[in-house]
N, C-alpha and C positions, 0 to 999 in steps of 0.2 A: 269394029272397035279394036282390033289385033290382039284379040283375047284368044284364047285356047276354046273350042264348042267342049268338052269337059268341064271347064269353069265354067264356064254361061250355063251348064244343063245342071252344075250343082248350084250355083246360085239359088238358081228359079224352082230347086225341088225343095219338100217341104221338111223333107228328113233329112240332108245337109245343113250345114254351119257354114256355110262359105255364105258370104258377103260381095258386095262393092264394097269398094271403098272412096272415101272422096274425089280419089286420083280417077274415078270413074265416070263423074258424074259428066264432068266437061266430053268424055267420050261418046256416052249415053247419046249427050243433047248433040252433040258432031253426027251420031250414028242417025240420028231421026229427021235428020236436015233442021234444027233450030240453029240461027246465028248466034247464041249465047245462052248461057244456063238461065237463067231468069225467064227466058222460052217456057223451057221444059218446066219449068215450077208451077208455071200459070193455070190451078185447077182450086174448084170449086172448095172452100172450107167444107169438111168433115161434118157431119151434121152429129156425131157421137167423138168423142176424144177416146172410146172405148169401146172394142167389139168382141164379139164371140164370133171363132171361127168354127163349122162346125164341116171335119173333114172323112170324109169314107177312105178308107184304105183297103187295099187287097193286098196279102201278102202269099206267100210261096207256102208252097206245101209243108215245109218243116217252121213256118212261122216264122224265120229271121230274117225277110227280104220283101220290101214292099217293092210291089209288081206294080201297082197303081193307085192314084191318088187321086180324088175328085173334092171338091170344094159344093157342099149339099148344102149349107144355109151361110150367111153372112147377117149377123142382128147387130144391134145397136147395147150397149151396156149403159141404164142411166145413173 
């Protein structure tokens, strides 16, 4: 995507704010081999408009640094 691996790895962590932004998307669907965004769109309606994430963390010895993050349940909010 001619992105920075620093932005791509704060993106996708859970304790960053960094984003895509729209200007991304068309890269996203470039990056994954679809010939147009409307490709990558194509998935299954949501079965909740609302969910709880329920995530483990480990942090550093003095508490201010998560070392790791896991994703332990995903539910549905009705």
């Amino acid at each position: 995507m001619g992105l920075a691996k620093t932005f791509v790895g704060n993106v996708e962590s859970f304790t960053q704010r960094h984003k895509y932004s729209t200007r991304h998307i068309s890269l996203l669907a470039k990056a994954f081999g679809y010939k147009n965004i409307s490709e990558l769109m194509e998935f299954p309606t949501p079965e909740y408009d609302r969910i709880k994430v329920t995530v483990k963390q480990v942090y550093n010895e003095s508490g201010t640094r998560v070392m790791e993050s896991e994703v332990v349940k995903i539910e549905g909010i009705e």
